[in-house]
LUMSE-674556 format. One record per residue: residue in three letters; x, y, z of N, C-alpha, C in turn. Coordinates in steps of 0.2 Angstrom, whole numbers, plus 5000, padded with zeros to 4 digits. Atoms other than C-alpha are relative to their C-alpha. Layout:
N
ALAXYZXYZXYZ/...
END
This chain:
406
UNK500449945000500050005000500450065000/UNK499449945000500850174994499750045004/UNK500049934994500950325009500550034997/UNK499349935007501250484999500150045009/UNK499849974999502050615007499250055000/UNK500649954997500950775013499650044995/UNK500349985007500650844996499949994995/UNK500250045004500250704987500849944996/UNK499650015006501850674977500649955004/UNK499450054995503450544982500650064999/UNK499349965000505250624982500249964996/UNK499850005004506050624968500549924999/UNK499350064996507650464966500450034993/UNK499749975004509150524957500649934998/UNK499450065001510450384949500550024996/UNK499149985003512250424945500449935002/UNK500449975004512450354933499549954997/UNK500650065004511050244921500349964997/UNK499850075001512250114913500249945005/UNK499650064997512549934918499550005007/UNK500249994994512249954936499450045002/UNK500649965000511050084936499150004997/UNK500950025003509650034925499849955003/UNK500350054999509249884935499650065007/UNK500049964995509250014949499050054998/UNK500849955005507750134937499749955000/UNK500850055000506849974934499849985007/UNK500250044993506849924951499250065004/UNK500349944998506150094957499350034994/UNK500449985003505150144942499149964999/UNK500450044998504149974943499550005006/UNK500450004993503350054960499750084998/UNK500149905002503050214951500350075004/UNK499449954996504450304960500350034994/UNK499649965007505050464946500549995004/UNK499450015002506650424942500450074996/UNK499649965004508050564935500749975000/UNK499350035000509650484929500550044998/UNK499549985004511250554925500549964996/UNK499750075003512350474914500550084994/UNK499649955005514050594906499950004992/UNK500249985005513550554889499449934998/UNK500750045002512350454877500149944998/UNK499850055003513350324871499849925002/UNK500450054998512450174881499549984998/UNK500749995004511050094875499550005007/UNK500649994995510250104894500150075000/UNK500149935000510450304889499550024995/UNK500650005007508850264876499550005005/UNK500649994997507850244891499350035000/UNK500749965001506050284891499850005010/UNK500150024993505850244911500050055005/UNK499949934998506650404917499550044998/UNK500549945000505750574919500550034996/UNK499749975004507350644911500849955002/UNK499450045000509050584908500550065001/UNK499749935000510450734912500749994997/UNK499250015001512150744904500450055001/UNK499749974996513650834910500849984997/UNK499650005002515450864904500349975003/UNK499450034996516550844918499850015007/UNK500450014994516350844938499850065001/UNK500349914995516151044943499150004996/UNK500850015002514651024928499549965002/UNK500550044996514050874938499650005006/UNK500249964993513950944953499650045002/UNK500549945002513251104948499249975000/UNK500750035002511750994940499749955004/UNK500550054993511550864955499650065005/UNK500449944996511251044967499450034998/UNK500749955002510251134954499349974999/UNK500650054998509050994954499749995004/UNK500250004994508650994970499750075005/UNK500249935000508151184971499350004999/UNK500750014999506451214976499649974999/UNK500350055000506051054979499849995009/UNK500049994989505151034999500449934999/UNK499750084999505950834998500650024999/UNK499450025003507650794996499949944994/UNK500250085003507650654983500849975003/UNK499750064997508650494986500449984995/UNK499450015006510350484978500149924999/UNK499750074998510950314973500749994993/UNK499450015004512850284966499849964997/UNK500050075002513050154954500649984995/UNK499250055004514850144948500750025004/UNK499749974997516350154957500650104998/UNK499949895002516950344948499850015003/UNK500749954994515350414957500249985006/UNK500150034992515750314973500750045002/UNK499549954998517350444971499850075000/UNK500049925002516750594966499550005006/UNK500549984992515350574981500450015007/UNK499549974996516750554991500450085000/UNK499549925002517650704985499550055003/UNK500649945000515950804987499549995006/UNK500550014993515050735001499750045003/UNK500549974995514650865011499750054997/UNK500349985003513950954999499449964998/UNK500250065000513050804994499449995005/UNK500350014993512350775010499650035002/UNK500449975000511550915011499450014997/UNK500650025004510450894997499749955000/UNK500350075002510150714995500049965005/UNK500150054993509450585006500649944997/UNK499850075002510750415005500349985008/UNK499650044997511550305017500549974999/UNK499450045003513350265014500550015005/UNK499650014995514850215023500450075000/UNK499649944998516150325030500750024996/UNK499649985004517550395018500549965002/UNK499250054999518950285028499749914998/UNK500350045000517750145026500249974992/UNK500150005008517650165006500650025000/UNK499150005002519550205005500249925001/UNK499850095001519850025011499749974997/UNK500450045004518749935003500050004993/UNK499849995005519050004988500650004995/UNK499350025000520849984988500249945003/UNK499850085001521249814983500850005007/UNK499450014994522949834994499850005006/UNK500250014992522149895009499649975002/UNK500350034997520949805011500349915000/UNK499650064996522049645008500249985006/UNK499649984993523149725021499549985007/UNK500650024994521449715032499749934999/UNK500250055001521049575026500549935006/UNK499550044997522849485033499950025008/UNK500250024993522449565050499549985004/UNK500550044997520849505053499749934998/UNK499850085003521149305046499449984997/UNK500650025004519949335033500249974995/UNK499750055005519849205019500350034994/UNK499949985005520849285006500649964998/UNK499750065002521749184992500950035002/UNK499249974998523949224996500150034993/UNK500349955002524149384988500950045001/UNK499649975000525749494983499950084998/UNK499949915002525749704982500550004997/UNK499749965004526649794968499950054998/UNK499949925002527149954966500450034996/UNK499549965007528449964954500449934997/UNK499750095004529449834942500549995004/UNK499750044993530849824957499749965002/UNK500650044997529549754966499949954999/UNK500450065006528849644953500649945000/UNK499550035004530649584947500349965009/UNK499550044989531349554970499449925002/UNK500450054998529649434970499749954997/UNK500250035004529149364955500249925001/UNK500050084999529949184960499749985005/UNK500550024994528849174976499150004997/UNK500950015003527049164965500149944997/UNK500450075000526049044962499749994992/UNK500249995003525649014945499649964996/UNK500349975003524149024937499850095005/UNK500349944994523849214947499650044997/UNK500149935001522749354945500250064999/UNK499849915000523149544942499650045001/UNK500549964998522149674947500350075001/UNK499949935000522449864948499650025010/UNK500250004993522449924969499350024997/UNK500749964999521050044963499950004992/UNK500349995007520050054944500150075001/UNK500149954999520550234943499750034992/UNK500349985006519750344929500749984995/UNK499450015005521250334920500149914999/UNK500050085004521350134919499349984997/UNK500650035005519750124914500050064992/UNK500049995006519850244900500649994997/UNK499550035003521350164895499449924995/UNK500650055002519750024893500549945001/UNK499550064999521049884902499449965005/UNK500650064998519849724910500050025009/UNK500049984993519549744928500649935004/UNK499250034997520849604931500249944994/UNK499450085005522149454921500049985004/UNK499850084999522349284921500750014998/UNK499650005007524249274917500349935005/UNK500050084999524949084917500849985002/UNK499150004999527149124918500050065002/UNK499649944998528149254925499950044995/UNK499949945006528549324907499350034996/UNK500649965002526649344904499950085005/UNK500249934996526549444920500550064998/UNK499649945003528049554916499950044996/UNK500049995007527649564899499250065000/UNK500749964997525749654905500250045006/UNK499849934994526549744920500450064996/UNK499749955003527649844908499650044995/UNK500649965003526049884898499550045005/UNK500449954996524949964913500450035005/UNK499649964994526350014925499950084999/UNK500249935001526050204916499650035003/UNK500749975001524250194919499949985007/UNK500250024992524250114936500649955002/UNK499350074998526050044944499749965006/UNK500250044994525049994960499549914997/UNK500550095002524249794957500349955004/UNK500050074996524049654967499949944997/UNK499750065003524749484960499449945007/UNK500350064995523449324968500049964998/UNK500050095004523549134967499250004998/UNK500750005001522249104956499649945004/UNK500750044996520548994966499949964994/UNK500350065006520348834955499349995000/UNK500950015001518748814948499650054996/UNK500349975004517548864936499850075002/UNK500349944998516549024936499349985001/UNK500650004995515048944942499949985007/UNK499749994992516148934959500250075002/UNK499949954999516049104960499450025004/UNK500549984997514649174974500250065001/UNK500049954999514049324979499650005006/UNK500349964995513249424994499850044999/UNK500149925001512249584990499750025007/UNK500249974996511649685005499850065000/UNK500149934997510949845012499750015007/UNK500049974994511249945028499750055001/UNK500249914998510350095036500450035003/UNK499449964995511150215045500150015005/UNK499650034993511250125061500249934997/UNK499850085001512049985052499649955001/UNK500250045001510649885052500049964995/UNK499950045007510749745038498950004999/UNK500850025003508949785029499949934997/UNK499950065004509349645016500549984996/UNK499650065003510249505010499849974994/UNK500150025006510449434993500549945001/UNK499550035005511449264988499949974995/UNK500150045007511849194971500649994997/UNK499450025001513049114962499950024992/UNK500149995007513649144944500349944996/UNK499650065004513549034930500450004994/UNK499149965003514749114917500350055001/UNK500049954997515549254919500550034991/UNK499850005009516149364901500350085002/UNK499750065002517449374901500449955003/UNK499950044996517849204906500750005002/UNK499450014994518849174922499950065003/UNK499949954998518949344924499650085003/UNK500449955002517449464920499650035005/UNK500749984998515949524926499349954997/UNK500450105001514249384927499750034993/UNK500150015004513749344912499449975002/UNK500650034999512449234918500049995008/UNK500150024993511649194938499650005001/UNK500750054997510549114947499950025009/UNK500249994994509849134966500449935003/UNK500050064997510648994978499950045007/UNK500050004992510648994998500549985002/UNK499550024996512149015006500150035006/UNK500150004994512149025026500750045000/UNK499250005000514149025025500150084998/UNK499849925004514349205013499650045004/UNK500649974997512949255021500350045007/UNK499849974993513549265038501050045000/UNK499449975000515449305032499950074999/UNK500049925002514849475025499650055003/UNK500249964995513849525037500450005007/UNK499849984995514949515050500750054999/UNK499649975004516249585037499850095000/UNK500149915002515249755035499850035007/UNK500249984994514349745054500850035003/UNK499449994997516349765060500350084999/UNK499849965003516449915048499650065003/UNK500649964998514750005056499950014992/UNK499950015007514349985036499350045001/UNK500549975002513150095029499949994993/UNK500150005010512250085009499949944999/UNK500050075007512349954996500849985003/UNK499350065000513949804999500049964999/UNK500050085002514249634992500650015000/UNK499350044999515749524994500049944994/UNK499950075005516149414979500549945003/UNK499850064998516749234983500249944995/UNK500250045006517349094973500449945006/UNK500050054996517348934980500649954998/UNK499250055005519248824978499649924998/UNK500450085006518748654966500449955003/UNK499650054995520048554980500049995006/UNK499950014992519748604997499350025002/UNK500549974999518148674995500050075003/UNK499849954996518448825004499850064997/UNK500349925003517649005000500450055002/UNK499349964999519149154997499550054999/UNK500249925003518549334995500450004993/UNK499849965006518749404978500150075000/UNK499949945000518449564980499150035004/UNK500849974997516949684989499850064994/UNK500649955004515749814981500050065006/UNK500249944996515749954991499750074999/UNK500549935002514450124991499550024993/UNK500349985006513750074976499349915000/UNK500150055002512549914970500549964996/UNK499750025005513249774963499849994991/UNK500350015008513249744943499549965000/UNK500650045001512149604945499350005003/UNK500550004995510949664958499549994999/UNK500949985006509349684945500049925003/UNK500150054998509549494951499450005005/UNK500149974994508949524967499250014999/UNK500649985003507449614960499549974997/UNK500450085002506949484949499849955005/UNK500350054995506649364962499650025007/UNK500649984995505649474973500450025006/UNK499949964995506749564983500450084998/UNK499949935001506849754979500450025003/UNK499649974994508349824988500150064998/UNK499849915001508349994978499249995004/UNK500749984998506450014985500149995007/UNK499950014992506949955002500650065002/UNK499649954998508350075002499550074999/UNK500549945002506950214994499850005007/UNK500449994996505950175009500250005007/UNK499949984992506950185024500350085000/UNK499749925001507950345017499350045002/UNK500649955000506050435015499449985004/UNK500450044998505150335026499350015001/UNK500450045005504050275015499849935002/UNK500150085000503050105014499850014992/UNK500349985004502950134997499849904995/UNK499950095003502449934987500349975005/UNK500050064997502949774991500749974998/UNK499450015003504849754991500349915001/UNK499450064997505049574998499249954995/UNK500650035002503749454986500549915000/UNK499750075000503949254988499849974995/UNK500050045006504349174972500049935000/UNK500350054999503649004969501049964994/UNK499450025004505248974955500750075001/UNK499449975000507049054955499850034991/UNK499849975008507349184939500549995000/UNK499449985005508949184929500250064999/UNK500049925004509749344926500850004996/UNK499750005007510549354909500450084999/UNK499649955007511949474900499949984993/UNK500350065007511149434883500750014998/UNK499450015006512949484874500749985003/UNK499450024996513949444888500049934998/UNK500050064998513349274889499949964994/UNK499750015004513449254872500549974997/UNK499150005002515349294870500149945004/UNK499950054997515449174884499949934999/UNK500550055002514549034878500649964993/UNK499650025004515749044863500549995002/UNK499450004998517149054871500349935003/UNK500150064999516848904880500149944996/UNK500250075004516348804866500850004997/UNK499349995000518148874858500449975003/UNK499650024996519148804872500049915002/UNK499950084998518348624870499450005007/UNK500450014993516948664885499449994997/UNK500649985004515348614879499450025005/UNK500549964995513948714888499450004995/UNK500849985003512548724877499549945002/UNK500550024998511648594884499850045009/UNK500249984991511548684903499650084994/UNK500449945004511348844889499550024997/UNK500750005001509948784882499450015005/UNK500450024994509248734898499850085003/UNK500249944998509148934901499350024995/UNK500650005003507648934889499349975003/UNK500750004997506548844900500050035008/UNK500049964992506948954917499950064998/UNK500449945001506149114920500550045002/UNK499349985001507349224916499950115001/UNK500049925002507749434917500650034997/UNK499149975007509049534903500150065006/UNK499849974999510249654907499650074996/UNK500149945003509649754893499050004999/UNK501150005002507649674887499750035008/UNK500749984993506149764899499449994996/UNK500549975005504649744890499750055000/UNK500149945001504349904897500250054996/UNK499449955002505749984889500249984992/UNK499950055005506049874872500550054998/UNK499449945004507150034865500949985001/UNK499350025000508549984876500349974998/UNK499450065004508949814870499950014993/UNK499849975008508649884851500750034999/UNK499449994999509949994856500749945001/UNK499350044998511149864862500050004994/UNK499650035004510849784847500350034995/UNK499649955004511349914835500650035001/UNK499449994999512749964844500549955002/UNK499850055001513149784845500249994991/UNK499949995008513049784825500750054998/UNK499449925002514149944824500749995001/UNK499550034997515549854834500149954995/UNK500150085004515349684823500450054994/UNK499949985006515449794807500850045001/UNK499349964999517149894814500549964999/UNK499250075000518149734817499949954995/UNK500450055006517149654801501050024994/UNK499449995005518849734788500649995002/UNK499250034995520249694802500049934998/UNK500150085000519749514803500349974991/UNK500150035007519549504783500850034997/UNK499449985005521449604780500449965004/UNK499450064997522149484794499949934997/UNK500250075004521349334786500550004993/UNK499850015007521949374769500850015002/UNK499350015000523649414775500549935003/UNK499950084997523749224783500149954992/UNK500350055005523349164766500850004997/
END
């Protein structure tokens, strides 16, 4: 049952920004008739075609964005209810916060809280003092570094960059490598050292990518845990390393209870999940990495099976009862990357894995896309045209390496 506010109308929700992460965010919220304004620095997405929003807003660089998160909120009696959704924003909120705070409703942790967390190093380092399950794990900060301890790994390892700064992502380098020898790692640490010398080398966790678990959460702002999510992923694109490609809802007591005592120790406030992947020899669950002050990418999951955590976040911030954030589903949803899960799907099959029979078996489970809404159809048209426009780019590469093979 919706309870409006005193002149009828609800407080606005603001989502910075609308790709990926954030449009599960809009459909979760819009689905309850809660107006939505997203920002998003340009239009090149295809969840920047949405029809869901009241308005989409675009902005150059950060003084423009700031500018236009304030002036939005100008003779409005409400606050509306910010919600991050990519770690940039989870910086530049940081940067701006107290300005921030005073316009917009949100609950998030505390600036030293999101420094660790968000820093691959330090939160190892905190990870080693509190004898969390993390897999053994080496800091580098320059090729000295690299070259004094490269015979002391484990190989096949990981690589990860401490923190995704704006600059490695617009470099467009993967969120982490698999590399198999020393002279792979070398040979890749002397390509990103420019863009980011700090990375932390880990013994890769044997086992596929549908031993990878998650934990989603939300806190109020006396650290109570509102709600819990887990699920597990069934490929991930790209494989070994990516972001989910496909996932499903499980029940794990074990993740469950490591992440909440993980964020309860922090006084955690906002959106957090802990990724997990589970060893294919001892069994044993490592931390991958956490989410911090934003959702995570697969949250919309969450949503599909009837548990609303942006709506549950909306309504403790404005307190509201607005809808019905927690519904009991009689069967589990799927929740699909249509082009991730794809690539992945091929990849697999390339490598000698055949999956198309578990792949087909997603045809008869009820399923939700990253990009399809049937409210929204525009978006995944979009995808698919700038999926085509992508194809078509790398269509005369392929055909003058081809021919130069010949």
């Amino acid at each position: 049952m919706r309870r409006l506010t005193g002149d009828g109308s609800l407080p606005l929700a603001v989502v910075l920004h609308i790709a990926y992460t954030g449009y599960g965010v809009v459909r979760s919220l819009t689905s309850e008739g809660i107006p939505v304004v997203a920002f998003q620095k340009d239009k090149t997405p295809p969840e920047a075609s949405s029809k869901l929003c009241q308005q989409l807003i675009t902005f150059n660089d950060d003084k423009e964005l700031l500018e236009k998160l304030v002036s939005l909120t100008e003779k409005r009696q409400k606050k509306p209810v910010l919600f991050i959704t990519s770690d940039i924003y989870v910086e530049f909120f940081i940067r701006h916060r107290d300005d921030l705070e005073k316009h917009y409703l949100i609950h998030y942790p505390d600036s030293e809280t999101v420094e660790l967390l968000l820093s691959k190093g330090k939160f190892f380092e905190y990870a080693q003092r509190h004898d969390l399950p993390f897999p053994k794990s080496f800091m580098i900060n320059s090729l000295e570094s690299l070259n004094e301890r490269i015979n002391r790994f484990i190989f096949p390892a990981i690589v990860k960059p401490f923190t995704k700064t704006p600059e490695w992502l617009a470099a467009k380098l993967e969120k982490a490598y698999l590399v198999n020898r020393a002279e792979e790692l070398l040979t890749l640490y002397q390509r990103i050292q420019k863009i980011e010398p700090g990375i932390l080398v880990q013994e890769w966790v044997p086992g596929p990518d549908s031993n990878v678990e998650y934990c989603l959460t939300y806190f109020d702002g006396e650290s109570r845990c509102l709600a819990s999510f887990t699920g597990a992923k069934i490929r991930q694109w790209p494989v070994g390393t990516g972001s989910t490609a496909s996932t499903c809802p499980v029940s794990n007591e074990l993740i469950t209870q490591q992440t909440l005592a993980l964020f309860k120790n922090l006084r955690y406030r906002g959106f957090g999940s802990v990724e997990y992947k589970k060893h294919e020899v001892n069994g044993k669950y490592y931390i991958m990495e956490p989410t911090v002050g934003r959702p995570n990418q697969q949250s919309y999951v969450a949503t599909a099976n009837g548990l609303n955590m942006p709506l549950i976040a909306y309504n403790s911030l404005t307190d509201l009862n607005i809808g019905n954030p927690r519904i009991k589903l009689q069967k589990p949803v799927f929740y699909i990357d249509e082009w991730g899960e794809i690539g992945s799907v091929l990849v697999h099959l390339k490598r000698g894995h055949n999956c198309l029979w578990d792949f087909f078996g997603l045809l008869n489970k009820r399923k939700s896309f990253r990009y399809y809404d049937p409210r929204d159809k525009q978006v995944f048209i979009s995808s698919c045209i700038k999926l085509a426009r992508f194809a078509w780019r790398r269509m005369p590469f392929r055909l003058l390496r081809k021919g130069n093979n010949k």
